[in-house]
C-alpha positions as CSV (number, residue, x, y, z in Angstrom):
1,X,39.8,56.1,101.9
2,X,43.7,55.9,102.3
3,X,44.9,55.9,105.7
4,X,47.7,57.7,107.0
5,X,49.7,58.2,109.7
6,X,49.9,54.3,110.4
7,X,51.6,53.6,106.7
8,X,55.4,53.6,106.7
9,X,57.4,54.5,103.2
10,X,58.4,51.2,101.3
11,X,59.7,53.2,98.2
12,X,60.4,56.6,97.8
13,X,62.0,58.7,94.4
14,X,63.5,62.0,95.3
15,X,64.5,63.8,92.3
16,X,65.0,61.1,89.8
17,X,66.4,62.0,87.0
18,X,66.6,59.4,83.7
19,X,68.5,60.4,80.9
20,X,69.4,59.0,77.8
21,X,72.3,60.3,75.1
22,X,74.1,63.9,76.0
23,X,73.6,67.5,75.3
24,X,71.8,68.5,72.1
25,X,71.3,64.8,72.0
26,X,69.6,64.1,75.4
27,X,66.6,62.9,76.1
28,X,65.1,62.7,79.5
29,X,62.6,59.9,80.1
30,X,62.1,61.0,83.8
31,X,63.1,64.9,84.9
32,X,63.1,65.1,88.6
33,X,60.6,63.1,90.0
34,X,59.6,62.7,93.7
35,X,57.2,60.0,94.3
36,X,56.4,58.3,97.9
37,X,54.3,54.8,98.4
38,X,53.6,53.9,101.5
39,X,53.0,49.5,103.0
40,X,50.2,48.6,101.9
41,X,48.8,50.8,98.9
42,X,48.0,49.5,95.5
43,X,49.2,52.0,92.6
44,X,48.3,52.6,89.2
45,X,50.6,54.3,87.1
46,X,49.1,56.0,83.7
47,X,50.5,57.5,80.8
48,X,51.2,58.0,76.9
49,X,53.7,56.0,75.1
50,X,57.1,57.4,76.4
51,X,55.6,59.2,79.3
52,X,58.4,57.8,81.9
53,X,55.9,55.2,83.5
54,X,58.0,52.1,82.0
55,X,61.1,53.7,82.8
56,X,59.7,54.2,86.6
57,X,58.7,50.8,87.2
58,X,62.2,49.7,85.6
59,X,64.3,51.6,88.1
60,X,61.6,50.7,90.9
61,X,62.2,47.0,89.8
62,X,66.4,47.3,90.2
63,X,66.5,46.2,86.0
64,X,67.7,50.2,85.9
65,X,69.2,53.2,87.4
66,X,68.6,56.2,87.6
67,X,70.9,59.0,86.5
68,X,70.6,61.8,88.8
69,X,68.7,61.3,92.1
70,X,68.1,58.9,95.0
71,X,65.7,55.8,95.3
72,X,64.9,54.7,98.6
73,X,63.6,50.9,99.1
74,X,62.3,50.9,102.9
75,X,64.9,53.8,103.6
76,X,68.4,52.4,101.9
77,X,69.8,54.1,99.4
78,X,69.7,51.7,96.3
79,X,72.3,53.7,94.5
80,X,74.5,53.0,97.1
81,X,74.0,49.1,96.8
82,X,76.4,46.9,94.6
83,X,75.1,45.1,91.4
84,X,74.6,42.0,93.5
85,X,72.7,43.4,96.4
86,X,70.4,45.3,94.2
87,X,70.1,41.3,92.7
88,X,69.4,40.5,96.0
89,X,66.9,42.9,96.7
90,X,64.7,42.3,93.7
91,X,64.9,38.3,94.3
92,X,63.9,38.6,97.9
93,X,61.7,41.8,98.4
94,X,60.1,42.5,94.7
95,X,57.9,40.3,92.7
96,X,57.1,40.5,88.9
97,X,53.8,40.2,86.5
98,X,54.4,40.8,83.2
99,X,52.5,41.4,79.9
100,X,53.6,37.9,78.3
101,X,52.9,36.1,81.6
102,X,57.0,34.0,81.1
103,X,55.4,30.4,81.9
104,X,56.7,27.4,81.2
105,X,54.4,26.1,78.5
106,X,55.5,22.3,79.4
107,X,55.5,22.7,82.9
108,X,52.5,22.5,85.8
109,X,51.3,25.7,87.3
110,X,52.8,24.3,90.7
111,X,56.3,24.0,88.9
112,X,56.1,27.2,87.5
113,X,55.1,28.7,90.8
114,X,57.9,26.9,92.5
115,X,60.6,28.3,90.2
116,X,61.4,31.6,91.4
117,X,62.3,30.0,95.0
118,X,64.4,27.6,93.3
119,X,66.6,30.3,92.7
120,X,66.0,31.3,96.3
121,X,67.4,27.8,97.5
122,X,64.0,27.3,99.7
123,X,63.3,23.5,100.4
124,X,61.6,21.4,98.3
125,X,58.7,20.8,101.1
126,X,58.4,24.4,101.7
127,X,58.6,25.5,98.1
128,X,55.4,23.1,97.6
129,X,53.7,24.6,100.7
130,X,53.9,28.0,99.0
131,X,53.4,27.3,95.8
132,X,49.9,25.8,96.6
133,X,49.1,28.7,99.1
134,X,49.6,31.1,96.6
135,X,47.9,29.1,94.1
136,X,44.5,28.7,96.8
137,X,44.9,32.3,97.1
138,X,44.6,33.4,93.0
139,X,41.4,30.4,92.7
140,X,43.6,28.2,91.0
141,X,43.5,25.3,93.8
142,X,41.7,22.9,91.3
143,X,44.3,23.6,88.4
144,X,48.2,23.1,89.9
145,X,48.7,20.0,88.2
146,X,47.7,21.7,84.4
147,X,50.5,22.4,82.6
148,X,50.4,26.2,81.2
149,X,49.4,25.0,77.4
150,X,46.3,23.5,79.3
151,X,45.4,26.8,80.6
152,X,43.6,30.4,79.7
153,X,45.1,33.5,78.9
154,X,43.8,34.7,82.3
155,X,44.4,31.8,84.2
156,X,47.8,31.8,83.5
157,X,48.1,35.0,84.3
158,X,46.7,34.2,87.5
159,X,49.5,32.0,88.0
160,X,52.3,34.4,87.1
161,X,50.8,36.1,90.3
162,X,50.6,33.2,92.2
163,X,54.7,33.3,91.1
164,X,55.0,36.8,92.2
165,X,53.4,36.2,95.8
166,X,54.8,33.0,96.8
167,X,57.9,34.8,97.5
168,X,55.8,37.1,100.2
169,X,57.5,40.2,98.2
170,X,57.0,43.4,99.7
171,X,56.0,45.4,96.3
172,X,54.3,43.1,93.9
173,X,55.5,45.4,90.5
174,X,52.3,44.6,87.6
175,X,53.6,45.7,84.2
176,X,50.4,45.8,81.3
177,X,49.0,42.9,83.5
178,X,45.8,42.8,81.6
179,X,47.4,43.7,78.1
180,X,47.0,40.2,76.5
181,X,43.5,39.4,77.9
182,X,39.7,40.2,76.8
183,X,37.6,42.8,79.0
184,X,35.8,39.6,80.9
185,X,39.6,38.3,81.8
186,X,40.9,41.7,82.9
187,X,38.2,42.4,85.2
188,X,39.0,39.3,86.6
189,X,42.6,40.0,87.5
190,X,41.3,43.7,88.9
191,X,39.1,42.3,91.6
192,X,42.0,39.3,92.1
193,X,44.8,42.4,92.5
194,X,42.4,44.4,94.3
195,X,41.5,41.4,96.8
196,X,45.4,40.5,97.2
197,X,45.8,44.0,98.4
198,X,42.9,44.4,100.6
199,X,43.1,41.3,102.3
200,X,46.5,40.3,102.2
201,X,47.9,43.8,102.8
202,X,50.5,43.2,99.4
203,X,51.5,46.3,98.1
204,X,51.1,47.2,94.7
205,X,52.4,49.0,91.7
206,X,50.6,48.2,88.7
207,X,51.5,50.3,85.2
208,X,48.4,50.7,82.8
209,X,47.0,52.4,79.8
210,X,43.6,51.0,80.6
211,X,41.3,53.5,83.1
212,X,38.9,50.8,84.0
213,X,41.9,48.9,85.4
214,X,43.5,52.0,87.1
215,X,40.1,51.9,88.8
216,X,40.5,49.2,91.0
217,X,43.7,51.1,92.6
218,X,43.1,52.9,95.4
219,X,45.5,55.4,94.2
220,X,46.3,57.0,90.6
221,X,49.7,58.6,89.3
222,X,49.8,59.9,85.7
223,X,53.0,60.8,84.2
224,X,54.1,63.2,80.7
225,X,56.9,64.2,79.5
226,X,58.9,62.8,82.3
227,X,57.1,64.6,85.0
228,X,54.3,63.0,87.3
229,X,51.4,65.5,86.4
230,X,48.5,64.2,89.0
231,X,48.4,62.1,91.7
232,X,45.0,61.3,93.7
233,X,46.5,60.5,96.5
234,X,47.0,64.0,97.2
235,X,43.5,64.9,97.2
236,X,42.6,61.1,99.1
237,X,44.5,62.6,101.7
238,X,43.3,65.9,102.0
239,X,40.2,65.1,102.2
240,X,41.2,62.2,105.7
C-alpha cells in the first residue's frame, strides 16, 4: 500500500508541454502533463513507441526541456536553472541505468563504479568505500575485481546500478533496464530494483514496455499520445 501523508514531492510536472517543429508542422510528444512522485516511490512508466514516456524521463533526467510548463525537482523550478546548474543537478541528485549498460569493457566493476564520482572530485579512499558498498548491495561483492568482458549481461547490469547508487542519488532514472537481458536475468534486476527501493528507501523511475517488470513497481503510469492516460496511484490512494 502507498503511504501518504509522510511522503514529500521530489519531482513534480505541471503542465508540460514538449513540442517539436511549428504549426501545421508540430508535433507534440508531451501535451500538458501533470505528474507528482513523492520520496520514496518506485515508478513504472508504460507506453507505445512515441507515447511521451522517453521524452518524460529525458526532461526528468535534465538531457531536455520542456517547451511550455514547469518541472519542479524537490520544489525549484528547473527552468529557472542555468545549463550548468541543471549539470549540477543531474551529477549530484540523479542517477542513470540504461539499456546498453555504458561499461567499460577493459575496466573492473570497481573502476567502473568509481567513475561517475571521479567526475564528482570525491577521494580516492571514499570513492573505494562506495564503490564496494554499492557493489555488496547489488550481490556483486565476490565480482569487483572482473573486468566487464568477464561478466553477464545481468551482472553487468547490476553494476551499472551499483554506478547509479554509489552516488546516493535521490531518483535513480531506469530507462529499458531489462531490454538486453533474458526473462531469468530480468526478474533478477526486478526483485534487485524492488529490494533497493524497499530497503534502502531509493526512489525510482523506471520506463518499460515489459508488464511483468512494471509489476514489481509499487506504482504504474501509462502514457498515449502525449497524455498520461492511467495512473494506479490514484486508486492506491483512494483506497488508504
Amino acid at each position: 500500500m502507498l503511504a501518504t501523508g509522510d511522503k514529500k514531492t521530489l519531482i513534480e510536472f505541471r503542465n508540460v508541454v514538449k513540442a517539436y517543429g511549428d504549426g501545421e508542422t508540430e508535433v507534440r510528444a508531451l501535451d500538458g502533463v501533470d505528474l507528482t512522485i513523492n520520496d520514496g516511490e518506485f515508478v513504472a512508466v508504460m507506453g507505445p513507441s512515441g507515447s511521451g514516456k522517453s521524452t518524460a524521463m529525458n526532461i526528468l533526467g535534465c538531457l531536455d526541456t520542456p517547451t511550455a510548463g514547469n518541472y519542479y525537482f524537490r520544489g525549484v523550478d528547473v527552468g529557472t536553472l542555468y545549463p550548468n546548474q541543471r549539470a549540477m543537478l543531474r551529477r549530484h541528485y540523479l542517477g542513470f541505468v540504461f539499456q546498453g549498460f555504458n561499461l567499460l569493457k577493459r575496466t573492473t566493476a570497481l573502476k567502473n563504479v568509481e567513475l561517475p564520482m571521479v567526475y564528482r572530485r570525491t577521494p580516492g579512499g571514499e570513492r573505494r568505500k562506495r564503490a564496494k558498498a554499492a557493489l555488496e548491495a547489488v550481490g556483486l561483492a565476490d565480482r569487483i575485481h572482473h573486468t566487464s568482458a568477464e561478466l553477464s549481461g545481468g551482472q553487468q547490469q547490476r553494476v551499472a546500478i551499483a554506478r547509479a547508487i554509489a552516488t546516493e542519488p535521490a531518483l535513480l532514472l531506469a530507462d529499458e533496464p531489462t531490454g538486453n537481458l533474458d526473462s531469468e536475468r530480468s526478474h533478477e534486476i526486478g526483485e534487485l530494483l524492488r529490494t533497493l527501493n524497499q530497503r534502502d528507501g531509493i526512489t525510482i523511475l523506471m520506463v518499460t514496455h515489459e508488464e511483468d517488470m512494471a509489476a514489481y513497481a509499487t506504482r504504474q503510469v501509462h502514457f498515449l499520445d502525449g497524455n498520461i492516460v492511467s495512473d494506479s496511484a490514484t486508486r492506491i490512494r483512494e483506497a488508504v
